[in-house]
C-alpha positions in Angstrom: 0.0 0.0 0.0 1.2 3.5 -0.7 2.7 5.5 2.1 0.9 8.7 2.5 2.7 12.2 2.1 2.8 14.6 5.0 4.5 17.5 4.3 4.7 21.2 5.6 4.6 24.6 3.9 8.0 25.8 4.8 6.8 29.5 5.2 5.2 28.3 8.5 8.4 27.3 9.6 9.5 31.1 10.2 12.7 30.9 8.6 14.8 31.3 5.2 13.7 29.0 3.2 17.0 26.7 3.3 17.0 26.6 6.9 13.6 25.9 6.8 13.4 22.8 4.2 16.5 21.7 6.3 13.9 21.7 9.3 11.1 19.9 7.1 13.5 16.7 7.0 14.1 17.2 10.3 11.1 16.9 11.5 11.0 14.0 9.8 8.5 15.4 7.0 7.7 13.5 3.3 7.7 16.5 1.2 7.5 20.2 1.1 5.3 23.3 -0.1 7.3 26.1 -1.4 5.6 29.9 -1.2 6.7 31.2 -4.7 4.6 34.2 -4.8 7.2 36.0 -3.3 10.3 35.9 -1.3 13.6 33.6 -2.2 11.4 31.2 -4.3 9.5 33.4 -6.4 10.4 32.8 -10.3 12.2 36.8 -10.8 14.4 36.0 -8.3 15.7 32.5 -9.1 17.7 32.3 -12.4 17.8 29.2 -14.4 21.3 28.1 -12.2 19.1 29.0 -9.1 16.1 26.6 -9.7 18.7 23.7 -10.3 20.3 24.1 -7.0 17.1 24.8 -4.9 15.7 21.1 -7.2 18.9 19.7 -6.0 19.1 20.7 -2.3 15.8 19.5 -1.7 16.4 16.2 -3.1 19.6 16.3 -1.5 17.3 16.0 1.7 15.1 13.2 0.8 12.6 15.6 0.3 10.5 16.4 -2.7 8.1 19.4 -3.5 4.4 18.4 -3.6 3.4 22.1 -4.7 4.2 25.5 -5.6 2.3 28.0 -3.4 0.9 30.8 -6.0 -0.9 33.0 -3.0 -1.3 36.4 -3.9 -4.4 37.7 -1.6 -3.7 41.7 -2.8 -4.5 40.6 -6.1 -7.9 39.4 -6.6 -9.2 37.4 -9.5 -12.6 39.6 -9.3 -11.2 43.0 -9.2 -10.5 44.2 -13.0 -7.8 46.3 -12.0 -5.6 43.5 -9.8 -6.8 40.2 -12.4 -4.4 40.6 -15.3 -1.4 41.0 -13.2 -2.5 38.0 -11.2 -2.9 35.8 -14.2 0.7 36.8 -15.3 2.1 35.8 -11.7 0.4 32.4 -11.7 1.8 31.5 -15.3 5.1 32.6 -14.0 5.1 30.6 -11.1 3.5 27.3 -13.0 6.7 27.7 -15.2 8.7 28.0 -12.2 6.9 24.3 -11.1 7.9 22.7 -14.8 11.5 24.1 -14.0 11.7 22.2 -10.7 9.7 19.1 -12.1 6.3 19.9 -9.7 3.3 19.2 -11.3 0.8 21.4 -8.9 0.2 24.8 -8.0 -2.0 26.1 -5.2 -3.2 29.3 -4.4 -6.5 30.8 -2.0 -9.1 32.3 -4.3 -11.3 33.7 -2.2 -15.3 34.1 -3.1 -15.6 33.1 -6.9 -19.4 33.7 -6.9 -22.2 36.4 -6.2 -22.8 36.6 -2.9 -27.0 36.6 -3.4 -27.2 34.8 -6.7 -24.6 31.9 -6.5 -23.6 32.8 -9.9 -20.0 32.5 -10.6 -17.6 35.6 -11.3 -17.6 36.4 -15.2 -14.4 37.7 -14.2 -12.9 35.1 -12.3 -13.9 32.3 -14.4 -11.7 33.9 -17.4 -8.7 34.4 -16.0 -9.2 31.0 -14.3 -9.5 29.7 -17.6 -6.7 31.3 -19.0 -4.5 30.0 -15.8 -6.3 26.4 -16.8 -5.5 26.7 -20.5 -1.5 27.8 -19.4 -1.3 24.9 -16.6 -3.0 22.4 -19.1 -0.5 23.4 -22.1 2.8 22.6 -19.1 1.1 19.3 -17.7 0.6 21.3 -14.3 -2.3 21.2 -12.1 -3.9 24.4 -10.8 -5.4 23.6 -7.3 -7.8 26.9 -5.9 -8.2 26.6 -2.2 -12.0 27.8 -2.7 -13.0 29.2 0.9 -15.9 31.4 0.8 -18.5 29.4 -1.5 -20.0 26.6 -0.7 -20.1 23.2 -2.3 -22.8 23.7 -4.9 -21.2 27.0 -5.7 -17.5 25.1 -6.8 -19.2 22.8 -8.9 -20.3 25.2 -11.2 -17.5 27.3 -11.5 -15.6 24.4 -12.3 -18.4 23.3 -14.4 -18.9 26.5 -16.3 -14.9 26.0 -16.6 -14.3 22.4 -17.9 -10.5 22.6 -17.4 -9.5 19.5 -16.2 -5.9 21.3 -14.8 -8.3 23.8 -12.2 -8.6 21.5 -9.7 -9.0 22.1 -6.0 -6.8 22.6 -2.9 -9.0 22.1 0.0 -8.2 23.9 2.8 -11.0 23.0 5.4 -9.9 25.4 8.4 -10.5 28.2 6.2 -13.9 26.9 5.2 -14.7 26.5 8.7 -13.3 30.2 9.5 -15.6 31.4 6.6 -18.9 29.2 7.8 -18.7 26.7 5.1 -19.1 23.0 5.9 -15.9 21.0 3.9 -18.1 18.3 4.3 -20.3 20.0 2.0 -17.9 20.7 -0.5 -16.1 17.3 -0.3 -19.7 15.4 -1.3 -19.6 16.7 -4.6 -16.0 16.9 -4.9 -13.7 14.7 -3.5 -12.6 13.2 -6.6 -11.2 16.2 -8.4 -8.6 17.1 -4.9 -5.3 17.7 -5.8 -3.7 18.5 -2.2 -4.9 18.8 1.3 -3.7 21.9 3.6 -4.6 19.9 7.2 -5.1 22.2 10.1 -7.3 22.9 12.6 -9.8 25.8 13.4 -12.7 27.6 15.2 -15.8 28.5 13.1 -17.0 32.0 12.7 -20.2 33.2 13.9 -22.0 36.8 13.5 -20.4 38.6 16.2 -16.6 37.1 15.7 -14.6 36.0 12.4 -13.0 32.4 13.1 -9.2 31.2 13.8 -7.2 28.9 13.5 -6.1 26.7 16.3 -3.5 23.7 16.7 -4.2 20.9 15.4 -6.8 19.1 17.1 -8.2 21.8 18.9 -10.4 23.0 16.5 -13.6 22.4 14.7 -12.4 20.7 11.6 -14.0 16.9 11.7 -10.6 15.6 9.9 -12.0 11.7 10.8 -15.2 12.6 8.1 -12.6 14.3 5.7 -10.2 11.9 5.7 -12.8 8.8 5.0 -14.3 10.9 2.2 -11.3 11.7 0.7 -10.0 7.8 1.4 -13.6 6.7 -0.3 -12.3 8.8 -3.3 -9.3 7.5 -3.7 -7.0 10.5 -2.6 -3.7 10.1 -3.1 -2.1 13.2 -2.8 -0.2 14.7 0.2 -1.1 16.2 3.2 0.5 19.2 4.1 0.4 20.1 7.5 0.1 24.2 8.3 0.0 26.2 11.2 -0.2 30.1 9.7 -0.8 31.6 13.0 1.3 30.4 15.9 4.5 31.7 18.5 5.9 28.4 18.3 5.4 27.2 14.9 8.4 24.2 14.8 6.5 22.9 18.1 3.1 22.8 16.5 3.6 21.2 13.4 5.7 18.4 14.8 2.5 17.9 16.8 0.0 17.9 13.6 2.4 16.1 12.1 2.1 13.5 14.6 -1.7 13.3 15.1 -2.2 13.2 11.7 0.0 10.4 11.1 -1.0 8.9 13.5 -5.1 9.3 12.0 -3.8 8.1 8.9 -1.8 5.0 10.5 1.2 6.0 9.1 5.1 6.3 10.7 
């Protein structure tokens, strides 16, 4: 049976991003998550010498990199005047993925849909399309960590998209933050996750937005998750994060644990 992949986004880690990947196989992790929207792993500031030696250090490490993280929350895919820009950012970075042989990018995408009507983002759906289109021509996959819209609501943007390469990133704290069920969204589509960002939070409610907690703390039903996503045949990583925390290193070797521990893996 195949071993499953828990891995860590190395920007949680809180420190340069060598040290950090250094501290991934230290703690004993499968892969990593780069951030490459910015910092030492975005595509203008590593030359074609650069991306060889980052490929080869983490290898070096008995690592590998399950995914490019493309977030750029500044520039929304519904705002005409930040799109275009974000659109050319993604492409760079799913060349950047080719370059170091990783076949998926992930980014948070925020509401994709009218907030009365359900309807998706005329706006939105293009530039996803022309990110789809790009990803499809590189053999990449382009995984949207949908948070805001519920399950119905991703269906038919990725219906009204039919680009096999948008696929989806689920992030489940951040559904939970935002008042959507995962559970919800996981029913009608499991089968089309690409990568799993597993931590833990509180939901929100009228009177206070939610946060994230450690792992296990929270409100996120990973036992439900994990048996739908097992039903569907997941076979993609886990990548343990913990965005918010003063002692990051001690956290995720702590998800890290309970998670492997849910998933009966060493």
């Amino acid at each position: 049976m195949q071993s499953h992949l828990i891995g860590v986004d190395v920007d949680d880690l809180s420190l340069p991003i060598k040290d950090a990947i250094r501290k991934a196989a230290e703690l004993k992790f499968h892969v990593v998550e780069l951030p490459a929207a910015m910092g030492e792993a975005a595509p203008r500031n590593l030359s074609s010498s650069g991306r060889r030696h980052l490929a080869r250090y983490v290898e070096g490490l008995g690592l590998g990199v399950a995914a490019l993280a493309a977030d750029m929350p500044a520039l929304r895919l519904t705002d005409s005047s930040t799109v275009d820009e974000r659109v050319a950012r993604t492409c760079e970075i799913i060349d950047l993925a080719k370059d170091l042989k990783v076949r998926i990018v992930t980014a948070s995408v925020g509401a994709l849909t009218h907030p009365e009507t359900g309807e998706p983002s005329p706006l939105a759906a293009e530039a996803l399309h022309r990110i789809g289109e790009y990803a499809e021509a590189r053999r990449a996959v382009y995984a949207i960590r949908p948070s805001h819209d519920v399950g119905d609501r991703v269906v038919g943007v990725l219906d009204e998209l039919r680009c096999p390469s948008i696929q989806i990133g689920l992030d489940p704290a951040a559904m939970v933050m935002s008042g959507v069920n995962p559970s919800n969204v996981l029913e009608r589509l499991a089968g089309r996750v690409a990568i799993l960002h597993a931590r833990d939070a509180t939901a929100g409610l009228t009177d206070r937005p939610g946060r994230e907690t450690r792992f296990g703390e929270g409100e996120v039903d990973f036992v439900s998750i994990l048996a739908m996503l097992d039903a569907a045949e997941y076979r993609g990583a886990f990548i343990v994060r913990r965005c918010d925390s003063a002692q990051p290193i001690v956290d995720l070797r702590a998800a890290r644990d309970a998670l492997a521990h849910m998933l009966g893996s060493s």
